[in-house]
C-alpha positions as MATLAB code, in Angstrom:
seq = 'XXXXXXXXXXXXXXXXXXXXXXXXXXXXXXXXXXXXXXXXXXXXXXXXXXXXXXXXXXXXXXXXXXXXXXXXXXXXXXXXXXXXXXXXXXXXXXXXXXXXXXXXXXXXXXXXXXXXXXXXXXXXXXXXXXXXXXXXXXXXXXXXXXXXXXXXXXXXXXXXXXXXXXXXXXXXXXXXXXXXXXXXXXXXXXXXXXXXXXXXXXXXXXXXXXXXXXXXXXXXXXXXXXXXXXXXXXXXXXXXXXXXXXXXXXXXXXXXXXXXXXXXXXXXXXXXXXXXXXXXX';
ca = [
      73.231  173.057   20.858;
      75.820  175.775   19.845;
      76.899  174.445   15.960;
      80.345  175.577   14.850;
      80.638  175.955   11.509;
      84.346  176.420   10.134;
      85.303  178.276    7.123;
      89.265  180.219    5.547;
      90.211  183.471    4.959;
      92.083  183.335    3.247;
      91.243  179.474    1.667;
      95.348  178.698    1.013;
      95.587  179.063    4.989;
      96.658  175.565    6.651;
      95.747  173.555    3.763;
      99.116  172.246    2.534;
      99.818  170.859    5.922;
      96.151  169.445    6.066;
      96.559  168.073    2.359;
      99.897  166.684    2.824;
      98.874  164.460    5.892;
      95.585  163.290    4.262;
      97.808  162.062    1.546;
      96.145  164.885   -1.314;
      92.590  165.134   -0.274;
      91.621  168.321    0.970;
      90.094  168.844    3.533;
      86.133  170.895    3.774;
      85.259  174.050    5.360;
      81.950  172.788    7.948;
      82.552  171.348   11.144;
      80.632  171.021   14.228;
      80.729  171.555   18.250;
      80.450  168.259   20.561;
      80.343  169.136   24.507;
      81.767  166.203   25.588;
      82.957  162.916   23.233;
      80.787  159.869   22.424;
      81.275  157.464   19.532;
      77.848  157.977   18.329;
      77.306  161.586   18.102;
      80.936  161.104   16.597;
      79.747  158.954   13.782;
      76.501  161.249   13.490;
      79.121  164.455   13.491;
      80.943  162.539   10.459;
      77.676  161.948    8.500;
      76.326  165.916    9.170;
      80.187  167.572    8.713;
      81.527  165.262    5.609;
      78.129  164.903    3.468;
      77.628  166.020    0.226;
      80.929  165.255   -0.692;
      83.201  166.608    1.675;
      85.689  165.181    3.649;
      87.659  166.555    6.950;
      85.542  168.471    8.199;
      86.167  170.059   11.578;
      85.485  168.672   15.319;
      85.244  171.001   18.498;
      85.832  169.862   22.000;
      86.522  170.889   24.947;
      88.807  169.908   27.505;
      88.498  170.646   31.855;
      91.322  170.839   33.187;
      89.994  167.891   35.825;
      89.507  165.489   32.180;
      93.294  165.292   30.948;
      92.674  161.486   30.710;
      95.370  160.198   27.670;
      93.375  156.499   27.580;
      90.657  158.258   27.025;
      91.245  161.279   24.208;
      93.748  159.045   22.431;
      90.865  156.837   21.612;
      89.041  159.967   20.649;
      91.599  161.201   18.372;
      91.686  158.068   16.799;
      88.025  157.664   16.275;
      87.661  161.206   14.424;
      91.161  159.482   12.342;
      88.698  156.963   10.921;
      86.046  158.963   10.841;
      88.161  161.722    8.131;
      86.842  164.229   11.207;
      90.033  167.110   12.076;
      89.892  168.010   15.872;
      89.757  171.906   17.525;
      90.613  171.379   20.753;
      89.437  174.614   23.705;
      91.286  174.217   26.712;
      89.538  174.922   29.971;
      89.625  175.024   33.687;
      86.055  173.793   35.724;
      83.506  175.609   37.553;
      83.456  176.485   40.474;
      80.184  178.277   42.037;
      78.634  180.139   39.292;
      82.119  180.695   37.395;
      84.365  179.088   35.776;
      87.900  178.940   38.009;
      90.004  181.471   36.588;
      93.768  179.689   34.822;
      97.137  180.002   35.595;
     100.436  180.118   34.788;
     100.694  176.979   36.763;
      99.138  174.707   34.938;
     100.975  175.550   31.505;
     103.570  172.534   31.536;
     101.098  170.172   32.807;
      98.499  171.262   29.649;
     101.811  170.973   27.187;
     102.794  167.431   28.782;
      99.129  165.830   28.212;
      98.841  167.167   24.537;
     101.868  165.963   23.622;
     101.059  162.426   25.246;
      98.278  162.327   22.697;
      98.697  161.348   18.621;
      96.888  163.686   16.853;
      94.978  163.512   14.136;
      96.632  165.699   11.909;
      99.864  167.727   11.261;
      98.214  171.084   12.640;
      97.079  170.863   16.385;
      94.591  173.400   16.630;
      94.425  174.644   20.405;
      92.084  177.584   21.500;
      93.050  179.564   24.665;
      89.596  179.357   26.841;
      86.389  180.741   26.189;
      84.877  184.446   26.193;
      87.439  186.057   28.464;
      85.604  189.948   28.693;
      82.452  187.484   30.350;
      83.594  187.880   34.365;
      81.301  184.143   34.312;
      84.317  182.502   32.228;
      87.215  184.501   34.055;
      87.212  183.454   37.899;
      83.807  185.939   38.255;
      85.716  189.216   37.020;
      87.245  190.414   33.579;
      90.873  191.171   33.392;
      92.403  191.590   30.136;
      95.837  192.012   31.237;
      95.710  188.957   33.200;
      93.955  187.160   30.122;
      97.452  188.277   28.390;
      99.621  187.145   30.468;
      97.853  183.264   31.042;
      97.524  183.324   27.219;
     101.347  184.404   25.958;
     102.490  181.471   28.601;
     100.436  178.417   26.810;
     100.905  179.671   23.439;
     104.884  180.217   23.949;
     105.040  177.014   25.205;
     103.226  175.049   22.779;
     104.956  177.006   19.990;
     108.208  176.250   21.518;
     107.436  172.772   21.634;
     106.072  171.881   18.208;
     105.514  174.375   15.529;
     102.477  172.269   14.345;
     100.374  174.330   17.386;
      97.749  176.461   15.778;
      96.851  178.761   18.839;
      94.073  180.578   18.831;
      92.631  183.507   21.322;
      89.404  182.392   23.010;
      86.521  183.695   20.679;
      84.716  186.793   22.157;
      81.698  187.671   22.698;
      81.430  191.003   19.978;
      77.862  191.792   21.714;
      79.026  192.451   25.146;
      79.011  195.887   26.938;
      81.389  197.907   28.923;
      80.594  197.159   32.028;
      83.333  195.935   34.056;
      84.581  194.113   36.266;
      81.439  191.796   34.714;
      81.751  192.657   30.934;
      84.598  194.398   28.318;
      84.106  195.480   25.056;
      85.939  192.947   23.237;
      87.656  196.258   20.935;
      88.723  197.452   24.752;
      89.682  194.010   25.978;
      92.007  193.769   22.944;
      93.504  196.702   23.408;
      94.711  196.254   26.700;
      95.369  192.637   26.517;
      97.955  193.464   23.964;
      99.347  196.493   25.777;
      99.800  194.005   28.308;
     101.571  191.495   26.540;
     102.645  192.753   22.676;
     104.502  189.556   21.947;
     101.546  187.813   22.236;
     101.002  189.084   18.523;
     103.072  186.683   16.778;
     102.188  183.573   18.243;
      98.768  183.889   17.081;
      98.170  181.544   14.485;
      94.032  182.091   13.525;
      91.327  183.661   14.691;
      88.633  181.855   16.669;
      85.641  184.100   15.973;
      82.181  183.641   17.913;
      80.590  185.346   14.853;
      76.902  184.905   16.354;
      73.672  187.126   14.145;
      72.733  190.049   17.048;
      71.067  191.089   18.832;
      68.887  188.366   20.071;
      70.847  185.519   17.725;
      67.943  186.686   15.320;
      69.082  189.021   13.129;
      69.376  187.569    9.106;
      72.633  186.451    7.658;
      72.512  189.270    5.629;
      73.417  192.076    8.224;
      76.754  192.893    8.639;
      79.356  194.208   10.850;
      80.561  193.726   14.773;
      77.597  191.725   15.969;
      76.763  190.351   12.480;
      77.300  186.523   11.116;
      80.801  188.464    9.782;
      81.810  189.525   13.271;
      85.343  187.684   12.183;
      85.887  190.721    9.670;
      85.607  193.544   12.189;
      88.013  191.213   14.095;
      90.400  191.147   11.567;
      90.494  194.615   11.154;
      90.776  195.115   14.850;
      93.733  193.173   15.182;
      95.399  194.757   12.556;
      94.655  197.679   14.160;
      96.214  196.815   17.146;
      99.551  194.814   15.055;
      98.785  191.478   14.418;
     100.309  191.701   10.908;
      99.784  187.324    9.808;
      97.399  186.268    8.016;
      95.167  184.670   10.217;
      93.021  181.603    8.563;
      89.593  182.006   10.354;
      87.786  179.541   12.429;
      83.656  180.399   13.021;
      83.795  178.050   16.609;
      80.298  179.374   17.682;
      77.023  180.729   15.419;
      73.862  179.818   15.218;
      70.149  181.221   15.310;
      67.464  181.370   18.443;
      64.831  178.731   17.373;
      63.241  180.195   20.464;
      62.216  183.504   18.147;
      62.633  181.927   14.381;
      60.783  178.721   13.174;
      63.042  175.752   11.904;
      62.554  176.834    8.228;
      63.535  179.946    8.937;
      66.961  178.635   10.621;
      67.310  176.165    7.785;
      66.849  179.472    5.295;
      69.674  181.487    6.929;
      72.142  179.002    7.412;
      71.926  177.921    3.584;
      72.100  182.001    2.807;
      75.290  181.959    5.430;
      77.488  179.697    3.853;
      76.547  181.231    0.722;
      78.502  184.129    2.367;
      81.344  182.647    3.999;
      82.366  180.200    1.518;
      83.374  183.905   -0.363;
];
């Protein structure tokens, strides 16, 4: 189980819009990742994500492009609405062999049409763009940043043109992966030309989905830092202002977590208390 734990930076980010449509309470900086939606691990989600006082914390799901069921996420959306539980929704396609089938273009005013047949949860609809684009596995079986671009400006200029409330985000990235194409980018290089491709995809990013995992080996202590480091997001940030991205960008951690297959549970338990020591500054 991949746990998603959600944090700001910088904290103001999103929060009067959160605030104003919880009527004042504000809403916490944990959340967690459910693969598909059940009213129990949604009530168990609530009781891990809003303990110890907080309150809002932060869903993930994701959503095939063969699930777009309204009956069915509406009474989703409303469940997380009683449950004080804010959703992050990551759009996807379905697999097909050992990949996942590579989006389109095609499919953007079908996407736009079922979110808006939903009522959300909150005033912010957080979307994120698919999942790991410089993996060839999550791409149709072969990277392709430019095409990445292109797919992504089309959903996020039509969800921005239909409701400012969208919060796109880029997929998050795997930071660890090599240059070896066409079946791995280096996210720095994927970037690069995914913007060259498509440089007005710059301003309709509104946060940063970062897959800030502890490598190599999802072993290494929260204390290391950099690219491949529990603060992946602020080599990210740095990247993209690099490359022009000149917002703001709240931050969302969608994916972390340690191998219990090389640390023992205490150890886990030890790092994760030492991580949000971390984030939450």
């Amino acid at each position: 189980i991949l746990l998603s734990f959600v944090m700001f930076a910088p904290q103001k980010a999103s929060a009067a819009s959160v605030t104003q449509t919880q009527q004042g309470t504000a809403n916490n900086k944990f959340g967690i990742h459910l693969a598909v939606p059940s009213r129990e691990d949604e009530q168990a989600a609530a009781a891990l994500v809003n303990s110890s006082g907080g309150d809002w914390g932060y869903i993930t799901f994701v959503i095939q492009d063969n699930d777009r069921n309204t009956q069915k996420w509406q009474e989703t959306f409303d469940s997380l609405r009683r449950l004080r539980l804010i959703p992050i929704i990551r759009l996807a396609t379905h697999p097909e062999g050992a990949s996942w089938k590579r989006p389109t273009t095609d499919d953007v005013e079908e996407w736009v049409t079922f979110l808006e047949s939903l009522h959300w949860v909150v005033k912010d609809r957080y979307i994120i763009l698919f999942n790991e684009p410089n993996h060839a596995a999550e791409w149709g079986g072969a990277v392709d940043a430019t095409n990445y671009a292109k797919v992504s400006y089309a959903y996020a200029k039509a969800l921005r043109e239909k409701r400012s409330d969208y919060v796109v985000m880029l997929a998050g990235f795997d930071a660890a992966a090599p240059q070896q194409l066409p079946k791995y980018m280096d996210e720095y290089e994927f970037l690069k030309e995914m913007f060259t491709a498509e440089p007005k995809l710059k301003q309709l990013i509104g946060a940063l989905s970062s897959h800030s995992y502890p490598n190599p080996g999802f072993s290494q202590p929260p204390t290391a830092s950099g690219r491949t480091s529990i603060r992946g997001y602020e080599w990210e940030l740095e990247v993209l202002r690099e490359l022009g991205v000149t917002q703001d960008l709240p931050v969302y951690i969608t994916e972390t977590g340690w191998s219990r297959d090389r640390l023992s549970a205490a150890t886990v338990s030890q790092y994760f208390e030492q991580a949000f020591s971390i984030w939450n500054t």
